[in-house]
C-alpha positions as CSV (number, residue, x, y, z in Angstrom):
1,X,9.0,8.5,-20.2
2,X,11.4,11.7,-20.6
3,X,10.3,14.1,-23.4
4,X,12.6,16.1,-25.7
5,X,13.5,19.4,-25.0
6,X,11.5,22.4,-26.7
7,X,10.2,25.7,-25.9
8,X,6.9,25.6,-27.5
9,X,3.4,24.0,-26.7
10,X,1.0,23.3,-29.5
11,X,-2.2,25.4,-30.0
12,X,-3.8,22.5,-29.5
13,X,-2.3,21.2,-25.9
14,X,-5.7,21.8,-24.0
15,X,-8.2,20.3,-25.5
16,X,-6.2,17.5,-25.7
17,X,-5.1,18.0,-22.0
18,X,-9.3,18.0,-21.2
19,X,-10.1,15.5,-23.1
20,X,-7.4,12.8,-21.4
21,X,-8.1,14.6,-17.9
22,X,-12.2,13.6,-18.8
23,X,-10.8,9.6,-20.0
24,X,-9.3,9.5,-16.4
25,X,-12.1,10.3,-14.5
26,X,-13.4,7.4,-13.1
27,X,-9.4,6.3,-12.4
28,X,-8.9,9.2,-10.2
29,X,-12.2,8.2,-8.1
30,X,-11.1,4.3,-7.4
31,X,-7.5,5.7,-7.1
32,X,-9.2,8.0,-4.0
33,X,-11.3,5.9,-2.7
34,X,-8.8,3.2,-2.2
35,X,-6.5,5.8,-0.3
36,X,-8.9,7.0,1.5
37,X,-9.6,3.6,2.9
38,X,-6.3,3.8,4.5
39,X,-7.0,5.5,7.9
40,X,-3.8,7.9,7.9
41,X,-3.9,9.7,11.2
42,X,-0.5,10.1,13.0
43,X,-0.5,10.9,16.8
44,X,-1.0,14.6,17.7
45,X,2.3,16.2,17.6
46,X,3.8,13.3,15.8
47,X,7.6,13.5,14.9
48,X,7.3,10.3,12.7
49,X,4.8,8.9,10.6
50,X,2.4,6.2,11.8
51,X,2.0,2.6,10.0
52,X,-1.0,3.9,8.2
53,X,0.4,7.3,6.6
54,X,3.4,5.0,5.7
55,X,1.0,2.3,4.2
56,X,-0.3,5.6,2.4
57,X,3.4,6.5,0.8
58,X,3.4,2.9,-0.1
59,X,-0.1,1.9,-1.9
60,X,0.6,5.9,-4.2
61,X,4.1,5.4,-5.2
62,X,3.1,1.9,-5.9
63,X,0.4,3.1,-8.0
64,X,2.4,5.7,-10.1
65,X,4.9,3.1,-10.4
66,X,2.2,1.1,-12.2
67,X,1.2,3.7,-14.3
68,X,5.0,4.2,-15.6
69,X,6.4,7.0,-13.2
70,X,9.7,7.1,-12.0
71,X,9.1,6.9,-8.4
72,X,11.4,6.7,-4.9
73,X,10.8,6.4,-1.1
74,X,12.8,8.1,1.0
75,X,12.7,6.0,4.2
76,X,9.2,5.3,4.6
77,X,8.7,9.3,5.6
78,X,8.5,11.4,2.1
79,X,8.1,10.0,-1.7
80,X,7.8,11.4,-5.1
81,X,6.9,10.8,-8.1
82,X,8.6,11.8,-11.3
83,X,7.9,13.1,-15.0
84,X,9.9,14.6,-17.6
85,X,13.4,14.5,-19.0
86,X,15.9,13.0,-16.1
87,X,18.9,14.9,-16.5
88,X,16.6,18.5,-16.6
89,X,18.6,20.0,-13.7
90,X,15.4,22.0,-12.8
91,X,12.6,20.7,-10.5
92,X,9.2,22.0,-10.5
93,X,7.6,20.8,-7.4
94,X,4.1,19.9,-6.4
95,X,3.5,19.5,-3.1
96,X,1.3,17.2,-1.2
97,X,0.4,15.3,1.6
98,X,-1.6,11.8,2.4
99,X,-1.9,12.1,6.4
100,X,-5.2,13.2,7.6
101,X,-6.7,14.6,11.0
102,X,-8.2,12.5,13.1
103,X,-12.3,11.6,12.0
104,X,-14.1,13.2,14.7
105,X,-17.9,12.7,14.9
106,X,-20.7,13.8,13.2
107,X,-20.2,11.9,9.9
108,X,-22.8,11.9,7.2
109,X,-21.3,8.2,5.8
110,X,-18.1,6.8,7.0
111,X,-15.2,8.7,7.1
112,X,-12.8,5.8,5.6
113,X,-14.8,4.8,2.8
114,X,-15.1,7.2,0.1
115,X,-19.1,7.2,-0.4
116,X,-20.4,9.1,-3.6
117,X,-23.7,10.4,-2.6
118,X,-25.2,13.7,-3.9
119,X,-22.6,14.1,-6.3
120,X,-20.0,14.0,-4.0
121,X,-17.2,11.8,-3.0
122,X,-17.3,11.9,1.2
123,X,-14.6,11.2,3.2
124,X,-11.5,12.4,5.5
125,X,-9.0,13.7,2.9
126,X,-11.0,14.4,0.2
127,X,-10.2,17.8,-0.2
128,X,-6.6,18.1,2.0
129,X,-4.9,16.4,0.7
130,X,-5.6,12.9,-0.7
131,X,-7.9,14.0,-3.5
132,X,-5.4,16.9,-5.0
133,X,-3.0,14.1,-4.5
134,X,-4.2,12.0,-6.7
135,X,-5.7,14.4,-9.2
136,X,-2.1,15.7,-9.7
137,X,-1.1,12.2,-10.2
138,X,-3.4,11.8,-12.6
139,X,-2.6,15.1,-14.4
140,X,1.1,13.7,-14.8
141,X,-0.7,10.6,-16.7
142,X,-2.1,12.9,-18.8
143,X,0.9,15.0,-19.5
144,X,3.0,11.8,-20.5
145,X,0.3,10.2,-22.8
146,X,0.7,13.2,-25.0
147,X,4.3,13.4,-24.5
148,X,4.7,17.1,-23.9
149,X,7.5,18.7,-24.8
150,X,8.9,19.7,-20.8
151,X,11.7,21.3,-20.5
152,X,12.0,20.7,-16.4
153,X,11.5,17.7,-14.1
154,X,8.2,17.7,-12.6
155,X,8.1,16.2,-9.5
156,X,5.1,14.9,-6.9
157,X,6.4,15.2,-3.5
158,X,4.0,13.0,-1.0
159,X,4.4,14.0,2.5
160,X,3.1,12.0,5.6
161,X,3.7,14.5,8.6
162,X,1.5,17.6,7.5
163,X,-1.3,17.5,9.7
164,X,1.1,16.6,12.8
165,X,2.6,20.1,12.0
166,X,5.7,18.5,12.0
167,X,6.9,18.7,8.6
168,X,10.3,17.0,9.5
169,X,8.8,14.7,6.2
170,X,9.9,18.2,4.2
171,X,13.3,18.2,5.9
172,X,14.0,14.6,5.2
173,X,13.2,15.4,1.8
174,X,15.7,18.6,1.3
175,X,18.0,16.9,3.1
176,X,18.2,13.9,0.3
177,X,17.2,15.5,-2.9
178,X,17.6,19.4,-2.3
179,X,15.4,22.5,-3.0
180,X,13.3,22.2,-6.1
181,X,14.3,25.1,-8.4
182,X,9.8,26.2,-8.1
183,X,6.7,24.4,-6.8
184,X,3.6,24.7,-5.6
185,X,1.2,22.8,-3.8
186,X,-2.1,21.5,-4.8
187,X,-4.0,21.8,-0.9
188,X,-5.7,25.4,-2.2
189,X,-8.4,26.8,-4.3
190,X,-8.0,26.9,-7.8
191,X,-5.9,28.9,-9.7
192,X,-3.4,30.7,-7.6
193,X,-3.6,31.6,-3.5
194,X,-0.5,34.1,-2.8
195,X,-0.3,34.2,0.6
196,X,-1.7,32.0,3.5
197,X,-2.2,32.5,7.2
198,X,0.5,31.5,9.4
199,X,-0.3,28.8,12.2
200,X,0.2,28.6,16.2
201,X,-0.6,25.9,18.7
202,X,-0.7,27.0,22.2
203,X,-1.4,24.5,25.1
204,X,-2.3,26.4,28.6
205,X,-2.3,24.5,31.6
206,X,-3.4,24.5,35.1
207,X,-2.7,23.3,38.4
208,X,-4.9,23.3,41.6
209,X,-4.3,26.0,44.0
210,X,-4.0,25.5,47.6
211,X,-7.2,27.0,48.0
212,X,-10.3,27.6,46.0
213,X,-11.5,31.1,45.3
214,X,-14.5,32.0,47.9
215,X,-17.0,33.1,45.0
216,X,-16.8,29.6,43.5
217,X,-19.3,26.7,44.2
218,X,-17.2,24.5,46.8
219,X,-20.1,21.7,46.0
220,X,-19.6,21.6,42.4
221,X,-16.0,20.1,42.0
222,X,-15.1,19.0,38.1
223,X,-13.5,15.9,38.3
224,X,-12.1,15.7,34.9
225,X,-12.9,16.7,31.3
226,X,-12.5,15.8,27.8
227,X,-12.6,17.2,24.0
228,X,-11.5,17.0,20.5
229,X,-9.1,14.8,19.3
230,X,-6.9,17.9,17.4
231,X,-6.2,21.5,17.9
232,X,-7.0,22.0,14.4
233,X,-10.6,20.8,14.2
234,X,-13.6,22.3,16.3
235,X,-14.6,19.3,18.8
236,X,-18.0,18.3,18.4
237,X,-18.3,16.4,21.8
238,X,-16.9,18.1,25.2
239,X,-17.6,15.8,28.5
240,X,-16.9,17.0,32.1
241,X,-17.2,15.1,34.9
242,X,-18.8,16.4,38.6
243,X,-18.5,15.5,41.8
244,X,-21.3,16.7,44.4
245,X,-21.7,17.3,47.5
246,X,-23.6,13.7,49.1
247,X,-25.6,15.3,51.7
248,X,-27.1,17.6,49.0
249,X,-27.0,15.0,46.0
250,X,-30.4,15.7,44.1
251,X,-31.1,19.3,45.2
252,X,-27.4,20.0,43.2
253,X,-28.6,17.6,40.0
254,X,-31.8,19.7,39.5
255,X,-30.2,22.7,39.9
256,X,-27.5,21.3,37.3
257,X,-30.4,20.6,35.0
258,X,-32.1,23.9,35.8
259,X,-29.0,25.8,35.0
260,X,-28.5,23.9,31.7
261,X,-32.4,24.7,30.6
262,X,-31.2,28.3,31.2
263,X,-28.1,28.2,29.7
264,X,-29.8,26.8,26.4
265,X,-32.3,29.5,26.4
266,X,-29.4,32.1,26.5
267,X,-27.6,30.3,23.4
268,X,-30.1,28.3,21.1
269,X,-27.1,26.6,19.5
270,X,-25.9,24.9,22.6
271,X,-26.6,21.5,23.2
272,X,-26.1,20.8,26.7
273,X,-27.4,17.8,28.6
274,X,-26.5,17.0,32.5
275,X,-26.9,13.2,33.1
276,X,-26.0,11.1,36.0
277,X,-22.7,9.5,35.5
278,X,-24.0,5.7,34.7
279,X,-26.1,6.6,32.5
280,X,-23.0,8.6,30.2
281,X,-21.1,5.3,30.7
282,X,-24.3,3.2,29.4
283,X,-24.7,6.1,26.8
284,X,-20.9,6.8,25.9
285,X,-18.6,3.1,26.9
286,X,-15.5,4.4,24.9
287,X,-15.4,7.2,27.2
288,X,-13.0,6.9,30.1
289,X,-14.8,8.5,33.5
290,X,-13.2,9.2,36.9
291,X,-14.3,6.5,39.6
292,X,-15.6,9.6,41.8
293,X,-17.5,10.9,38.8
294,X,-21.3,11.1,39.6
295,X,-22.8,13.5,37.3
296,X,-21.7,14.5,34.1
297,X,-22.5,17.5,31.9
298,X,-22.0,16.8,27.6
299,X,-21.7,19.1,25.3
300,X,-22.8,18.2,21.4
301,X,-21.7,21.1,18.3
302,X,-20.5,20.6,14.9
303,X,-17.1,19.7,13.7
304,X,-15.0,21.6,11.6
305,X,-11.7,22.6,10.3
306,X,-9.7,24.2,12.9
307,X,-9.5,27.3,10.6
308,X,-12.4,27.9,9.8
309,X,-14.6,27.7,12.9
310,X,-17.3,29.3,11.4
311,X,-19.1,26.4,9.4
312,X,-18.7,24.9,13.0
313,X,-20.1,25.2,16.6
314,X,-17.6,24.3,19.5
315,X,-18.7,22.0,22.1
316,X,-16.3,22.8,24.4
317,X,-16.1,26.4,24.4
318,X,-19.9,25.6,25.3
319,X,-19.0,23.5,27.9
320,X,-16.1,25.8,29.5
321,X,-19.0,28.7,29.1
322,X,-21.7,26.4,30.8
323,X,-18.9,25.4,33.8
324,X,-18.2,28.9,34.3
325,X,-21.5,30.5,34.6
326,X,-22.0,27.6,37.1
327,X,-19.0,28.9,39.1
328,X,-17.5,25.8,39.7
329,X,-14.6,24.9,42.2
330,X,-11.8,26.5,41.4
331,X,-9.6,23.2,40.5
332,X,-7.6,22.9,37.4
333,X,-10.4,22.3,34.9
334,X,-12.1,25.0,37.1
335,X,-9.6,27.5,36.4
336,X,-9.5,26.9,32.9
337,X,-13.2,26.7,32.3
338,X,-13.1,30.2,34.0
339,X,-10.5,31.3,31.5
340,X,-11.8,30.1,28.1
341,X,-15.4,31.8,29.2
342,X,-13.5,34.8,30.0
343,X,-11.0,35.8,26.7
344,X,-13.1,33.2,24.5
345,X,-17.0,33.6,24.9
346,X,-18.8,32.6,21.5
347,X,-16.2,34.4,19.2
348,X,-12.9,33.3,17.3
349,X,-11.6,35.9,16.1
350,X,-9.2,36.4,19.3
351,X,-10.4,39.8,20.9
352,X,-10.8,38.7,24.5
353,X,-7.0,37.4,24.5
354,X,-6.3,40.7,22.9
355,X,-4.7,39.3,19.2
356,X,-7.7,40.7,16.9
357,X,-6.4,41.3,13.6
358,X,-7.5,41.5,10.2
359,X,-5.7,41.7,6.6
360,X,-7.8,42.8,3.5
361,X,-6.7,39.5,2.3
362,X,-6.2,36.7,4.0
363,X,-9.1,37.7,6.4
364,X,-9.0,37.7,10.6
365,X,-7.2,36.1,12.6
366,X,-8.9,33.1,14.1
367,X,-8.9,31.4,17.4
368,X,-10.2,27.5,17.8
369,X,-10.3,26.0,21.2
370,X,-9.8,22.6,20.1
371,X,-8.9,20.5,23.1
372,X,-9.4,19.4,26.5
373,X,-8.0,16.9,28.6
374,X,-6.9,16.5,32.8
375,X,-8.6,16.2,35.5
376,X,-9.1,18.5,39.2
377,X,-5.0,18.2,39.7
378,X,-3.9,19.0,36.3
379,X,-5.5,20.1,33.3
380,X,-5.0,21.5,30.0
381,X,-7.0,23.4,27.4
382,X,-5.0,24.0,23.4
383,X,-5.8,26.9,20.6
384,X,-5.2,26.6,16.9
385,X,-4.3,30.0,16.1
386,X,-4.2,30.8,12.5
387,X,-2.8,34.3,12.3
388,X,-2.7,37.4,9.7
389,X,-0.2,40.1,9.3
390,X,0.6,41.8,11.0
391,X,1.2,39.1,13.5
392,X,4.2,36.8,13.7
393,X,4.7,34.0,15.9
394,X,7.1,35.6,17.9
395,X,4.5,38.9,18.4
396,X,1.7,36.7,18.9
397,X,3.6,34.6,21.3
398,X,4.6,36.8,23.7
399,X,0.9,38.3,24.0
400,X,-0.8,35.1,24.5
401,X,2.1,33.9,27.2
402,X,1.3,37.5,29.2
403,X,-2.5,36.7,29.0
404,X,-1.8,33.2,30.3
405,X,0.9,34.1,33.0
406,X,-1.9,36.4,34.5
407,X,-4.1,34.1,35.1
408,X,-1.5,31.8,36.7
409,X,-1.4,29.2,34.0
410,X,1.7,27.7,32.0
411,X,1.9,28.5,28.5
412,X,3.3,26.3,26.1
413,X,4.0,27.7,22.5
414,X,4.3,24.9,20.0
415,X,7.9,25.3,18.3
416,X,6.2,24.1,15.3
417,X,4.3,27.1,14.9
418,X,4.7,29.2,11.4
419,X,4.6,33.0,10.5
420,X,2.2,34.0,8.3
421,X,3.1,34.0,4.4
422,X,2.1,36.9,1.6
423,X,3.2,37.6,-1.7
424,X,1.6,40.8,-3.5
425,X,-0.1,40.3,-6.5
């Protein structure tokens, strides 16, 4: 399918370009739909790809073989797929990736379907990454059908360990087939983003103390909590269990409920509700509760990307909020819940753990308390930090481990983490 070598395009190339790009539509909506049935979520933190990112690699390079590509799989953990003359020594690269974050809750139609309603195709990968994915695949059909005249290779690079912040998909690939000579990558807004925020994970954890703090409620003990499924997407469910005081059982549940009526009038958004514990298992059976859980307080919000918590609302900085202003023990979760209502609040943009920042083009900084998990022993709360010059990871780093180490909590830095990038226009 290689094309002879010339330095010249004809007048003519994009109308011709629109009108195969047009003939292809409907082919580049099964093509998507079809991957998107494929459920590609690796593990949080994954180092390899799960069986359904690789089944992913598979069913596309399968698929461009089929429509004539030159295609290879490098292990099962990166692909591409080829156009243009073989021996061109330079590669012009465009990068993408078919793993996908975990589907959270709050779906309009099913997130593994691929559901055209309102004039819109609906489901997890849609926009990052399957459907550029496969629009760029189908943008290499419509390059060879006309045989253009390319100079270079153009290659398709389809990663599986994106969303895992991994990347060691990337690696394997530069380790086998070397740097392309350019590139870019599809996962953007159209026509040209020069710069993009960089990208920190940190995980804070706590242990309990030897002894509570005085001012906190020795009666209200959080047993355990739970939330979100990624760093990178604001949860839309936050749990936490309680355990009360017996001799004072149903005074302490009204009071709960009180406090949550309260809390709800403060911030209209919220969507609290304090339950006894069999009725959350009756209501919520995937969920895994303590045995000595007897009341249990659940947050509701709405999920969204990680990095732009905006169009969102966190359940669980809701929840940490609601815990705090209850003063509750002062157990692991307790600690926690105490220091996400402190440097947190409502806001993302980072002030309260003193990391604020804005650039007059890639925007603030942003903060998004994305997960919970542990129980009164040991507990653990994670940020997705996306960060703006002039941060690094290094600078940011250091200020969020002092912040943590004050409040007595260990602070884990993900070594995955990546400085900010910005090329002037």
């Amino acid at each position: 399918m290689s094309s002879p070598h010339h330095d010249a395009l004809p007048e003519d190339i994009l109308p011709a370009l629109r009108e195969r790009a047009h003939a292809y539509r409907d082919a580049v909506i099964a093509g998507l739909q079809r991957l998107i049935a494929i459920p590609s979520v690796n593990p949080v933190g994954a180092s390899s790809p799960g069986p359904e990112a690789r089944a992913a690699l598979r069913w596309m390079l399968e698929h461009a073989a089929a429509l004539g590509f030159r295609v290879q799989n490098l292990d099962d953990i990166v692909g591409f797929v080829e156009y243009g003359p073989a021996d061109a020594p330079e590669v012009v690269a465009v990068l993408a990736h078919l793993d996908v974050v975990p589907a959270g809750e709050g779906w309009t139609h099913p997130p593994f379907v691929g559901t055209i309603a309102d004039g819109m195709i609906w489901g997890r990968g849609v926009e990052d990454d399957k459907g550029p994915a496969v629009s760029s695949l189908y943008a290499l059909k419509a390059l060879s059908d006309l045989g253009l005249p390319l100079r270079r290779r153009i290659r398709l690079i389809l990663g599986t360990l994106e969303e895992s912040g991994d990347w060691s998909d990337i690696r394997h690939y530069e380790a086998r087939e070397g740097r392309p000579t350019m590139g870019f990558t599809p996962d953007a807004h159209f026509p040209v983003i020069c710069g993009e925020k960089g990208i920190l994970n940190v995980t804070f954890r706590a242990q309990e103390p030897a002894a509570s703090n005085p001012t906190h409620r020795p009666g209200l003990h959080v047993a355990a909590w739970h939330a979100g499924s990624a760093p990178n997407i604001v949860p839309a469910f936050a749990w936490a269990a309680l355990s009360l005081d017996a001799r004072r059982f149903e005074p302490a549940l009204v009071s709960l409920q009180r406090s949550a009526r309260r809390f709800a009038q403060h911030h209209p958004e919220s969507q609290l509700q304090v339950m006894r514990a069999e009725l959350f298992r009756e209501r919520y059976p995937t969920e895994e509760l303590p045995a000595e859980a007897q009341v249990v307080v659940a947050a509701r919000g709405q999920e969204a990307h990680g990095a732009l918590p905006w169009d969102g609302h966190n359940a669980l900085q809701d929840l940490a909020n609601f815990l705090a202003a209850c003063k509750v023990a002062n157990n692991a979760v307790g600690r926690l819940a105490h220091f996400a209502a402190r440097h947190l609040g409502v806001g993302w943009d980072g002030a309260g753990l003193g990391i604020a920042a804005e650039h007059d083009k890639l925007g603030p900084t942003t903060v998004n308390l994305g997960m919970a998990r542990g129980d009164a022993q040991q507990a653990s709360i994670t940020l997705n930090v996306r960060l703006t010059p002039p941060h690094t990871v290094a600078t940011l780093a250091e200020k969020l481990r002092r912040v943590g180490e004050e409040a007595g909590l260990q602070v884990e830095i993900d070594p995955a983490s990546m400085n900010p990038l910005f090329v002037d226009e």
